[in-house]
N, C-alpha and C positions, 0 to 999 in steps of 0.2 A: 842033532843038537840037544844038550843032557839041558833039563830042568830046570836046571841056574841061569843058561841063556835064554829058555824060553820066557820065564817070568819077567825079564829085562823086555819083553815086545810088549806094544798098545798101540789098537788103534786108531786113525786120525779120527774118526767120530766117536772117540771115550772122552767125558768129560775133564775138565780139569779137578772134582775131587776125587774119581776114581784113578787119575794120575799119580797124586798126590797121595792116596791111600797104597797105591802100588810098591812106589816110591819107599814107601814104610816098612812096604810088605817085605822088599825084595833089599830093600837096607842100600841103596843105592839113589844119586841125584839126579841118574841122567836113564831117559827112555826110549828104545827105540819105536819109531815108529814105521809101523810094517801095516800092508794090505796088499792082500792076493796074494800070502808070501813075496810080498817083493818090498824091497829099504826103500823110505819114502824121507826119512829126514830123522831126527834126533830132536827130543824135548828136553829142556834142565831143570832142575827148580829153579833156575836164576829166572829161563824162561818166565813161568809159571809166578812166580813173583812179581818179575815187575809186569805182569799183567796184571793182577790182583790191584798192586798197588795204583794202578789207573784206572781203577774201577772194573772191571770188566766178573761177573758172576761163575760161583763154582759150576754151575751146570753151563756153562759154553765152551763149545765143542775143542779141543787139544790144536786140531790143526789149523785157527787162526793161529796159532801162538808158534808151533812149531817151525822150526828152522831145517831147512835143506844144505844151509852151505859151512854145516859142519863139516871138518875135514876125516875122511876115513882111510881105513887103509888096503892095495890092491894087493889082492892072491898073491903077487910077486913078491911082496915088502919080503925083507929078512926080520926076524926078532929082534935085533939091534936098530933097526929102524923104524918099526912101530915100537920099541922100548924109547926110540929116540922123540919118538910123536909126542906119544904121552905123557912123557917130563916137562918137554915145548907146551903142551898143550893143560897140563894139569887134569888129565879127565881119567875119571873111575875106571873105563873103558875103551877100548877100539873095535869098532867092527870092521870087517873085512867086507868091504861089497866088491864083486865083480862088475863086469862091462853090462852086464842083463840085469842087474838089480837085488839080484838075489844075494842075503846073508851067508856067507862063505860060514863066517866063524866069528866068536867073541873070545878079543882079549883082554882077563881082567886085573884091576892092577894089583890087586890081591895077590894073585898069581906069577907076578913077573916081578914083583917086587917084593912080595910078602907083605910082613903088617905096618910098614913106613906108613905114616902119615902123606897125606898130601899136603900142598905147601897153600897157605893161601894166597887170594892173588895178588895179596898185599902184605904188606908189614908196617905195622904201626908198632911206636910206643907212649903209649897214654896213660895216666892213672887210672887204674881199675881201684871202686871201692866192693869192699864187699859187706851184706849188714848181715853181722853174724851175733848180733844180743839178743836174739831171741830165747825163750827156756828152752822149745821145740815141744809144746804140750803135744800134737799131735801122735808123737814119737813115744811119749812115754808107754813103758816102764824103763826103756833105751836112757833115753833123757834122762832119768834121774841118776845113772852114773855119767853118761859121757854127755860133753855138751854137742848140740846137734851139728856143729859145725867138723867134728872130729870123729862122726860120727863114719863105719868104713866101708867102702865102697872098689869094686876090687880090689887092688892088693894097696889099696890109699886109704886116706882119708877124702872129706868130701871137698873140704878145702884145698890140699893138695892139687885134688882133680880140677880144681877149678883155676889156683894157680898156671898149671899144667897148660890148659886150654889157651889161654890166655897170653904163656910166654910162648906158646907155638904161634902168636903171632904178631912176637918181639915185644910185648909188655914184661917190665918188669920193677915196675912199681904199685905197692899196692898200700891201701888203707881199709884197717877192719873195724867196723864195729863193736865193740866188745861189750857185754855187765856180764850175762850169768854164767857162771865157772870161767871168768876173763885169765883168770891168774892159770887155770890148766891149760887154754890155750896158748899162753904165751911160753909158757913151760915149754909144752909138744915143739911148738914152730921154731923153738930157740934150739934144742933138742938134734935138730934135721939141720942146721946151717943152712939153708937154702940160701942159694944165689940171689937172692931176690931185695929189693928194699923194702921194707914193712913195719910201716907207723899202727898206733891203735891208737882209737878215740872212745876216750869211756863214756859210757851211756851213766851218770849217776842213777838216772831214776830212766822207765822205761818211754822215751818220746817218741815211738811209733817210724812208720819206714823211712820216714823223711827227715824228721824232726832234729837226730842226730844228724844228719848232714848239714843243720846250720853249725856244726862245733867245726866244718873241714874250711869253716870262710877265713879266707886268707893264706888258706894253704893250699889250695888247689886254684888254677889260674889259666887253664887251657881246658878244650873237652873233654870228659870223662865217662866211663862206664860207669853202671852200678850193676851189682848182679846181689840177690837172693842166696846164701850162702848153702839153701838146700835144692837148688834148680841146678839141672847141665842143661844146657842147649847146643844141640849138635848144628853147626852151622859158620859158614865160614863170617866172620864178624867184621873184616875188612870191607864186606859187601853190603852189613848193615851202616858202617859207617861211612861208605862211602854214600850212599840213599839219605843220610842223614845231613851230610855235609852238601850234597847238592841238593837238596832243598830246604837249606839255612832253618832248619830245626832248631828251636829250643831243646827239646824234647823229641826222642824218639823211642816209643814202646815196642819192643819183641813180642809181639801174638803169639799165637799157637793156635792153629785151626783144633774144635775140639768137638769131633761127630759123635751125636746118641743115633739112637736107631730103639724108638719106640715099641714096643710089644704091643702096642693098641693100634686099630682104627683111631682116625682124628676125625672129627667131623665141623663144618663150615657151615651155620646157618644164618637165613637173614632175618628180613621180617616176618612176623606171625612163625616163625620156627622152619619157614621153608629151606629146607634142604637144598644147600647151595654145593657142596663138594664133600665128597666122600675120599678121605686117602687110606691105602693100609698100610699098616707099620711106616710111616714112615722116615724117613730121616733127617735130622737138624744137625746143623752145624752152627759153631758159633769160633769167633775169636774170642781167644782167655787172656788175659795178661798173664804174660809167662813169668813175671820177677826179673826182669832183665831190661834197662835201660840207656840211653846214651842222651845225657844233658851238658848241657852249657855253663858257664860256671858261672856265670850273670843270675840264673837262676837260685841259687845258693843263696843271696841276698832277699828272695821271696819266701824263704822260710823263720817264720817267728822264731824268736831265741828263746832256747830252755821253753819249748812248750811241744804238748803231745800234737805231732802230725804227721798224716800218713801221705805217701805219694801219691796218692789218687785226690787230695786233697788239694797239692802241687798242681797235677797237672787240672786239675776244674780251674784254680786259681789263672792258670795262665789262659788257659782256652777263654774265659770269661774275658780277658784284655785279649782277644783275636791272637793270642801267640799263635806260634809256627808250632805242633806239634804232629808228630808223623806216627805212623803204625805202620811194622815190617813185619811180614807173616812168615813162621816157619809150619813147616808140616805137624799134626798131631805129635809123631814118633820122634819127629828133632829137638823135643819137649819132653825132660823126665823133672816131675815135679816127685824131690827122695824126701821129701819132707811129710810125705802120705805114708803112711804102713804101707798098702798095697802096692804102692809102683814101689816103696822101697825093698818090699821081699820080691818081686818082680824083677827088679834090674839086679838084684844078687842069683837068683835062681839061673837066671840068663846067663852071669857071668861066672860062673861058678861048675 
C-alpha cells in the first residue's frame, strides 16, 4: 500500500485533534480507521464536527465518534461500480475491505475522476455579501497598487475565488462592499462579464465590519452569508448552513480550530509557590473566527446607521439579549486567512 493510502489510516484511540491535524495533513475529509491492520470503520470531518459542536473535547478518543456503517467496497466490485459508489455517495474515497477485514486497496477520487470538484450535499441560492472596503494595510506594499480584493491568487483573483466557491454551490447573487480603489474594482468585475448578479454598497467613510451592512436594510430579506473578501474556507457550506438553520441561529460564526505548540515548559503553581503541574512544550488550541458568517436579515436592523461597527460588536450585542448564536468549526488547514503576507506567499508557493 504506497504512502498516500497509508497517511489516510488512524487509529481508533487517536484523539479527535490529531484526526483533525491529519486530515490537514493528508488534504483529505475522511479517515480510515484501522487496528491490527484490520478496517474498523471510517471518521469524516462531518463526523468530527458535529461532535465538537455538542460539546464533546479535542483530546477524546476518535472511536466514540466513528462510524462503522459506512458503505465500502468488495474485492469483486468493477471500477464502474465503485465509480458508481462514489458519485451515490459523494466521498473523497472507497476502500476495498474483504470478508477478513483487511484493506484490500484505496480508491481515490482524485484518481478516477481527476480534479472535478465534488458536489455538495446541497444546493442553495442565497445572497452572499462580501466586505471588501478595506485598504489591506497588512498587505502592503501589494496594497498600494492593487486593492486587496483583486489581489491574485492562483490563476484568479481573490474575489473571483470566492465567487467561485460559492456559485459551486448554486449562489449567484452577490453584494460587495466597496471605498478604497472601489472604482478599480468595479472596472476588473465589469471587465470579466461574469454570470453572476452584483450590487455594491459604498462605504463613504470607513464603518468597520458590520457597520456597512446597515446600508443592505431593505435589500436583503432572507438569510445570508458574509465572508471576509481575504479568507477561503475550504468546506462544504451547505453543511454550515444546514447546522444553522436547525438550530434557528441568528448568527452563525465559521471557527477555525488554531493549534500553537509552545517551545517552553508551562508551569502550574498554587499556594506559597507550590509546584502543582509541570507540562513540556506543550500544546494549545483555540477557535479563531475565521471571517465567515451566516446571519438573519432581522439582524441587519441591530446595526446603527452611518456609524463605526464591527461584527463582534453585532454579535456581543445579540448574545447580551440571549440571541441564538452558533459556532461551526472548520479544521486549521480549511482556514487560509490571504490577508497575512505569510499564509499569502504560502498558499502561492503551494500553488505555483
Amino acid at each position: 500500500m504506497n504512502k498516500d493510502i497509508s497517511e489516510l489510516q488512524i487509529s481508533p484511540t487517536d484523539n479527535i485533534l490529531t484526526a483533525m491535524k491529519q486530515m490537514d495533513r493528508c488534504r483529505k475529509k475522511l479517515l480510515i480507521v484501522m487496528s491490527k491492520c484490520k478496517y474498523l470503520g471510517l471518521i469524516s470531518i462531518g463526523d468530527i464536527q458535529r461532535a465538537l459542536i455538542n460539546g464533546h473535547e479535542l483530546t477524546e478518543e476518535i472511536s466514540l465518534f466513528m462510524r462503522n456503517d459506512y458503505i465500502v467496497a468488495d474485492p469483486n466490485y468493477t471500477i464502474e461500480r465503485v465509480k458508481s459508489l462514489m458519485l451515490k455517495l459523494r466521498t473523497e474515497f472507497m476502500p476495498v475491505v474483504n470478508d477478513l477485514g483487511d484493506l484490500v486497496e484505496v480508491h481515490l477520487w482524485d484518481i478516477l475522476f481527476g480534479e472535478k470538484k465534488q458536489e455538495p450535499s446541497s444546493k442553495f441560492n442565497l445572497p452572499i455579501v462580501i466586505m471588501a472596503g478595506g485598504i489591506g494595510s497588512r498587505l502592503k506594499p501589494l496594497t498600494n497598487v492593487l486593492p486587496k480584493p483583486l489581489i491574485p491568487i492562483n490563476d484568479k483573483t481573490l474575489l473571483e475565488e470566492i465567487f467561485d466557491r460559492f456559485n459551486h454551490h448554486g449562489c449567484d447573487s452577490f453584494f460587495i462592499s466597496v471605498n478604497y480603489k472601489a472604482d478599480l474594482i468595479k472596472y476588473y468585475l465589469e471587465q470579466l462579464n461574469l454570470p453572476f448578479n452584483i450590487n455594491y454598497f459604498i462605504e463613504d467613510k470607513p464603518l468597520g465590519t458590520a457597520g456597512s451592512l446597515s446600508l443592505l436594510k431593505g435589500n436583503i430579506a432572507e438569510t445570508f452569508f458574509v465572508s471576509n473578501c481575504d479568507i477561503l474556507i475550504d468546506q462544504d457550506y451547505s453543511e454550515v448552513l444546514k447546522y444553522h438553520k436547525e438550530n434557528n441561529n441568528e448568527i452563525t460564526i465559521i471557527a477555525a480550530l488554531k493549534n500553537y505548540s509552545l517551545p517552553y515548559g508551562t508551569i502550574e503553581s498554587g499556594t506559597n509557590g507550590k509546584l502543582l503541574r509541570l507540562i513540556e512544550k506543550p500544546d494549545v488550541t483555540f477557535k479563531v473566527n475565521s471571517g465567515m458568517y451566516i446571519l438573519e436579515p432581522h439582524v441587519l436592523d441591530e446595526i446603527p446607521p452611518n456609524s463605526f461597527f464591527h461584527i463582534t460588536q453585532l454579535i456581543d450585542k445579540i448574545n447580551l439579549r440571549n440571541g441564538k448564536i452558533g459556532v461551526f468549526p472548520v479544521s486549521e488547514r480549511s482556514w487560509l486567512d490571504i490577508g497575512n503576507w505569510d499564509e499569502y506567499l504560502i498558499n502561492r508557493e503551494k500553488n505555483n
